[in-house]
TORKEKOL-886220 format. One record per residue: residue in one letter; x, y, z of N, C-alpha, C, O in turn. Coordinates in pm, whole numbers, padded with zeros to 5 digits, always signed. Layout:
<rs>
aXYZXYZXYZXYZ;...
</rs>
This chain:
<rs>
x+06351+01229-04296+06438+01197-04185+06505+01325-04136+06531+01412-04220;x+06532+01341-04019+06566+01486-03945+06690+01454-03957+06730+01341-03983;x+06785+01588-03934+06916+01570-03920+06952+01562-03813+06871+01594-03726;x+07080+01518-03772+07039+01502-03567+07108+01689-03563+07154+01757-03655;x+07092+01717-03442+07143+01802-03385+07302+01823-03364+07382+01734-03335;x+07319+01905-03376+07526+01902-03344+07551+01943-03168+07508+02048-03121;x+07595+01881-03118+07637+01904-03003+07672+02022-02918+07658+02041-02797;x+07724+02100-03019+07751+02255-02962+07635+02356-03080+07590+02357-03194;x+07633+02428-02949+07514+02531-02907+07593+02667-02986+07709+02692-02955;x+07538+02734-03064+07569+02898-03047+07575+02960-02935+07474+02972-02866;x+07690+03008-02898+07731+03066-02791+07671+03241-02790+07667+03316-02887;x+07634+03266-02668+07543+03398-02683+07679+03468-02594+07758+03415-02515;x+07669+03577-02632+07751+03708-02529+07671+03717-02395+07556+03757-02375;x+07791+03655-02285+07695+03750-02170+07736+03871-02154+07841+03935-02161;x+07578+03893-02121+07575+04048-02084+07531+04113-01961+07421+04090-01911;x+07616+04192-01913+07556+04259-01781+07416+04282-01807+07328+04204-01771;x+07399+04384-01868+07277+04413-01882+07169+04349-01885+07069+04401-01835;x+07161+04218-01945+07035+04197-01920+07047+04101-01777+06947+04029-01769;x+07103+04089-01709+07097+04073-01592+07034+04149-01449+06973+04095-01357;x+07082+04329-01468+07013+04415-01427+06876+04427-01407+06849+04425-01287;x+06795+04438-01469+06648+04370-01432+06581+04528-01491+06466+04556-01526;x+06686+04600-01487+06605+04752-01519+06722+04874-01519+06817+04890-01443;x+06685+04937-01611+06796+05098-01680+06706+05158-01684+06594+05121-01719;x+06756+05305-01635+06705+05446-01677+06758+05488-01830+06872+05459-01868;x+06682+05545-01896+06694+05607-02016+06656+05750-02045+06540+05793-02050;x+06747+05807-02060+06666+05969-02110+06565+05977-02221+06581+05896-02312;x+06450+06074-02230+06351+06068-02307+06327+06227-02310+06319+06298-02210;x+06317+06278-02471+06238+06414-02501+06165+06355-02552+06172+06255-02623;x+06023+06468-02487+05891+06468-02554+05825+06599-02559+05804+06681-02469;x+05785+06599-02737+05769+06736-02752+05638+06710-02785+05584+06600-02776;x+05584+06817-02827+05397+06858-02874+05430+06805-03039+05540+06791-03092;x+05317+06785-03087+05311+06732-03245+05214+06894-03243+05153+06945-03149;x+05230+06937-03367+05172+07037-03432+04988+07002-03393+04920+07058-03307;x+04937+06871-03509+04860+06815-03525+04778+06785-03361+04660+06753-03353;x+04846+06800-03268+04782+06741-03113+04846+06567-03147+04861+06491-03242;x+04867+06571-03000+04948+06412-02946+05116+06466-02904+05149+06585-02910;x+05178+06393-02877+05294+06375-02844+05376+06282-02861+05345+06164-02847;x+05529+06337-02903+05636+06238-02918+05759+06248-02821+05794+06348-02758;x+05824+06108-02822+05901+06095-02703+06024+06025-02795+05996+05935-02874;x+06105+06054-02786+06234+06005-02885+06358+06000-02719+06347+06040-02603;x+06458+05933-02793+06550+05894-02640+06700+05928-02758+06723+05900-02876;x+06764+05992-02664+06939+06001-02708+06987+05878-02721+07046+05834-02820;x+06948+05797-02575+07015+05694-02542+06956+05546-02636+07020+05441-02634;x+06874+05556-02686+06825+05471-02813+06771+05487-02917+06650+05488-02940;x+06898+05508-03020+06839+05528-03164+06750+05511-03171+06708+05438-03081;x+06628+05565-03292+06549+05488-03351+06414+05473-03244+06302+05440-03284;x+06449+05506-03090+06291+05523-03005+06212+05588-03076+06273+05693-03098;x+06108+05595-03130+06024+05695-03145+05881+05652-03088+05832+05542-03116;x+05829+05731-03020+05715+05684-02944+05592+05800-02957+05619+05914-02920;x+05466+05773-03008+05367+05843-03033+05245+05825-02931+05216+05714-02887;x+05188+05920-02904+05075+05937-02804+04972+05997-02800+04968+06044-02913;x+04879+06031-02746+04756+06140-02677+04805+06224-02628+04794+06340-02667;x+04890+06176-02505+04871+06256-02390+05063+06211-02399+05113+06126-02473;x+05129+06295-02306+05264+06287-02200+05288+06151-02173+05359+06067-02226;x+05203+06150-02066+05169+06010-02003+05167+05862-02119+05236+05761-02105;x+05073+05888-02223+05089+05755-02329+05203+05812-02384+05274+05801-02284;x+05277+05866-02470+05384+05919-02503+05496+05796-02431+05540+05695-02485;x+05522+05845-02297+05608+05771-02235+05594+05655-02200+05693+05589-02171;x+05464+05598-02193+05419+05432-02182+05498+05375-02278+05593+05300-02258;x+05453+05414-02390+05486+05329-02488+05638+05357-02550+05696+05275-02621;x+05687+05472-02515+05880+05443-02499+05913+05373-02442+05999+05296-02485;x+05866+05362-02325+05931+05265-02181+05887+05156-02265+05994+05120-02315;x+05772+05058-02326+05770+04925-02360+05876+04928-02520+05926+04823-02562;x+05889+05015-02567+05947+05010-02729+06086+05043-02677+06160+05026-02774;x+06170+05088-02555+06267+05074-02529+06320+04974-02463+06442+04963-02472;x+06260+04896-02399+06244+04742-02346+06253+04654-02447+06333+04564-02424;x+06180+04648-02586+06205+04595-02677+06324+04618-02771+06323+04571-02885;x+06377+04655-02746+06489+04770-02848+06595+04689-02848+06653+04621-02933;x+06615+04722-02663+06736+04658-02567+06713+04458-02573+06802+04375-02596;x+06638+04445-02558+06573+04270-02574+06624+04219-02676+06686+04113-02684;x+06598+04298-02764+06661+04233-02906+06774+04256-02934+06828+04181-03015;x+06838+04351-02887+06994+04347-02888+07096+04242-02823+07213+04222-02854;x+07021+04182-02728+07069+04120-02625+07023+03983-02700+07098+03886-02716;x+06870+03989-02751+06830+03860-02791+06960+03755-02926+07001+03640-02946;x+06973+03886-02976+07050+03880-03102+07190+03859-03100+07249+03795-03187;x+07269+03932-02962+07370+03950-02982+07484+04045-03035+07605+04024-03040;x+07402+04172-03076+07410+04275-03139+07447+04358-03047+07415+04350-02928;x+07544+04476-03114+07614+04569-02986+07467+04665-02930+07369+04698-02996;x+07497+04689-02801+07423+04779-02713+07453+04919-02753+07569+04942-02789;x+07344+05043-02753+07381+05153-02796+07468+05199-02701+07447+05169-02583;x+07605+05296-02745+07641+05318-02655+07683+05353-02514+07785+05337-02447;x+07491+05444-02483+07453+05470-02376+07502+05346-02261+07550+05363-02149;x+07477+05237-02321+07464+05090-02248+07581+05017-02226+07602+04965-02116;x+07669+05004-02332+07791+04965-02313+07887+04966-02239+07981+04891-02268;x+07894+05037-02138+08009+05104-02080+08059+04963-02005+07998+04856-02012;x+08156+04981-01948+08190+04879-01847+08194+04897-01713+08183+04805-01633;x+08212+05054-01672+08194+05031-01561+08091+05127-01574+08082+05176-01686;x+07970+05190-01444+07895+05217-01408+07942+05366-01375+08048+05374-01312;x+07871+05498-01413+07916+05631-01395+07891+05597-01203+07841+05498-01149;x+07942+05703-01153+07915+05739-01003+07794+05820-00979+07798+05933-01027;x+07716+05796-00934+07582+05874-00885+07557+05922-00742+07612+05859-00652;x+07456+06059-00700+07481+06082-00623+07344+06060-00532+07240+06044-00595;x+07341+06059-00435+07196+06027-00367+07166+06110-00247+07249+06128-00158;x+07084+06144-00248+07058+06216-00123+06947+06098-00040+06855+06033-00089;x+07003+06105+00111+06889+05980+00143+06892+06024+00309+06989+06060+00375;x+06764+06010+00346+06776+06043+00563+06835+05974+00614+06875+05865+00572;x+06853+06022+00716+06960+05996+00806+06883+05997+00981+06827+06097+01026;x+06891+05913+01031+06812+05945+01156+06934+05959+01298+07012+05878+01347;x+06917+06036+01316+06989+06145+01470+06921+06045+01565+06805+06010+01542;x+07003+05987+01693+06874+05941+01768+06900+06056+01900+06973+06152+01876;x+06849+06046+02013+06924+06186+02137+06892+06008+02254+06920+06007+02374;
</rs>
């Protein structure tokens, strides 16, 4: 016989973030001795991403940093600090401008 269910739900943290739909992350990627490449991130512990080439290097950060952040969020677990902030730094943009005569 099942037990019934309890009425209240575990309450999850909302989070900005995963609302955003998408973050930039910083990424170094250096040469391996051996040939291939690694891509490690400031902004998320523990990235470590292995490759061929530059190009796979950073594929597979971008999906293992997607997963990183997912499960933090999935879990409930604090965001690295990169992520946390509350409000949003100021950025600057350069963008055209059209003159008409």
């Amino acid at each position: 016989m099942r037990k019934p269910r309890s009425a209240k739900k575990r309450a999850r943290p909302v989070n900005r973030l995963a609302e955003v739909g998408e973050v930039a992350i910083r990424l170094r990627v250096s040469a391996l001795e051996g040939g291939g490449y690694v891509a490690t991130s400031p902004d998320l512990p523990g990235l470590v991403a292995e490759g061929r080439s530059v190009t796979e290097a950073v594929e597979i950060a971008q999906g293992l940093g997607r997963k990183l952040l997912e499960s933090c969020i999935e879990h409930g677990d604090p965001l690295p600090p990169a992520f946390a902030r509350t409000r949003p730094e100021p950025r600057d943009f350069i963008v055209p401008v059209a003159i008409g005569r």
